[in-house]
C-alpha positions in Angstrom: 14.5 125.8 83.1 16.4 124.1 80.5 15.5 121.5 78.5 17.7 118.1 78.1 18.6 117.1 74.8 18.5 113.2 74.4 20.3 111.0 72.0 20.3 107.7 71.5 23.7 105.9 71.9 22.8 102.7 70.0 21.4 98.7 69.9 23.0 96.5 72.2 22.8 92.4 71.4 19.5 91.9 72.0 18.2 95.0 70.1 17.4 97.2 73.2 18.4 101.0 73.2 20.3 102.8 75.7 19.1 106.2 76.1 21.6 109.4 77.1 22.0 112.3 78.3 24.1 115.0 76.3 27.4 115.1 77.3 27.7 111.1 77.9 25.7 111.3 81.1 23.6 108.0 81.8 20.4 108.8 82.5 18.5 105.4 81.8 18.4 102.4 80.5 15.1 100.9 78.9 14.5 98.0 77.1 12.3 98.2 73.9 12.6 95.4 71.1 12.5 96.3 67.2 9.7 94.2 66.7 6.5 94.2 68.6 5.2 90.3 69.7 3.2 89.0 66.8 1.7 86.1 69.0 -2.3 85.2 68.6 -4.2 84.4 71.9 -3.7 81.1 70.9 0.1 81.2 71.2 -0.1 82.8 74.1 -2.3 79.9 75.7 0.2 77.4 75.1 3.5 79.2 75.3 5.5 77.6 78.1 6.5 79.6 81.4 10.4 80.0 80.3 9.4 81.3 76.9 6.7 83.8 78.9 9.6 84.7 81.1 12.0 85.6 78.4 9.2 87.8 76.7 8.5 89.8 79.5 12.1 90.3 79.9 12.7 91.5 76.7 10.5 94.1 76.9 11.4 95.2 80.4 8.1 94.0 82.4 8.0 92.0 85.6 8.3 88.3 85.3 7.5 87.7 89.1 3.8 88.5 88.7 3.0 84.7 89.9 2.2 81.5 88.1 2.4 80.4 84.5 -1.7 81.4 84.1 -1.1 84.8 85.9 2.1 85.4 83.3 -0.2 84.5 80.6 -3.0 87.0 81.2 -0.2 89.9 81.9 1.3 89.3 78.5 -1.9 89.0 76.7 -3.3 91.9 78.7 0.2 93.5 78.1 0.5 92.9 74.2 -3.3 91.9 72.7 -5.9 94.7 71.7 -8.9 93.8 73.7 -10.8 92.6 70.6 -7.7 90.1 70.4 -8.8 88.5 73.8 -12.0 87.7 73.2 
């Protein structure tokens, strides 16, 4: 079996990685911000749906997971420790 060797091509405009395969095969693309979200519960209870949608984008999760509430709880459940959402 032989193992891959990975390398990572670079930041595209919105700070995302590309990752590929040696010998410029594509392998995958994934999404994964410098900077983790530094929003309080708070924050996250009054964001508004667009600003929830481009979050999730940005860090390559589902923004069809239902209404504004539902987004909320992913993204809290998604980026709070559970102490956070208490």
């Amino acid at each position: 079996m032989s193992q891959a060797s990975y390398t990572i091509q670079g930041l595209n405009q919105i700070g995302c990685y590309h990752l590929i395969k040696q010998g410029n095969e594509e392998v995958s693309h994934f999404r994964m911000p410098l900077h983790y979200p530094r929003y309080k519960k708070r924050d996250y209870m009054t964001m508004p749906e667009w600003k929830l949608d481009l979050l999730l984008r940005d860090y390559g999760l589902p923004i069809n997971v239902g209404d504004v509430n539902q987004k909320r709880n992913f993204a809290m459940g998604a980026f709070l420790w559970p102490s956070q959402t208490e």
